[in-house]
N, C-alpha and C positions, 0 to 999 in steps of 0.2 A: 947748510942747515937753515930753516927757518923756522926761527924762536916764535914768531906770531901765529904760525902755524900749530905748534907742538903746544903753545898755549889754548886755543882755541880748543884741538883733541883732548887734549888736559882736562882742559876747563867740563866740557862735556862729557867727558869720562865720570867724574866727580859730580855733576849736575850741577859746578859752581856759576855765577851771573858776574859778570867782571866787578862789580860792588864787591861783592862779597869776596874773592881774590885780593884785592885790594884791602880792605879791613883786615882781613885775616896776615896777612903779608908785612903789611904798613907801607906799602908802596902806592904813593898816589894814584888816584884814579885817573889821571888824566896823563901820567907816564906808563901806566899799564893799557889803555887806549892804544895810545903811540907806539907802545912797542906793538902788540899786536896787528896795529895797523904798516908795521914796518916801516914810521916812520920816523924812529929814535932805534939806534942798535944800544941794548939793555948793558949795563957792567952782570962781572959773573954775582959780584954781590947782590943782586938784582933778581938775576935768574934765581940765584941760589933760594934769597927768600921768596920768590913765586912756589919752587919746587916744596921747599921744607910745609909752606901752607898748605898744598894740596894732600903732603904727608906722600911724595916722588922723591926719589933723588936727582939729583943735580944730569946725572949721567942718561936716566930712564926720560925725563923730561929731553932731554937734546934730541934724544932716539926720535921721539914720533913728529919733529922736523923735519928728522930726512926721509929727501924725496928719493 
């Protein structure tokens, strides 16, 4: 699985700008970077709130990591 991946398709699914994931989330901007950039592995806490902000589940979000 890769969560920086599934974030990215997420993210542009929804037309969101990692700003805006981030606010909506409350997950700092600069560990939603990092995870995307696959350079921080996220807690599920984490993902969860990326997933719950874009209005995804926890489960539909992992999906479009795998390769």
């Amino acid at each position: 699985m890769n969560i920086g991946k599934a974030l990215r398709v997420a993210m542009a699914i929804k037309g969101m700008k990692q700003k805006d994931l981030a606010e909506l989330s409350g997950v700092s901007e600069t560990t939603l970077s990092h995870t995307i950039l696959g350079r921080t592995a996220p807690t599920v806490t984490t993902v969860t709130k990326l997933a719950k902000a874009m209005d995804i589940s926890y489960s539909d979000l992992v999906k479009l990591g795998e390769d």
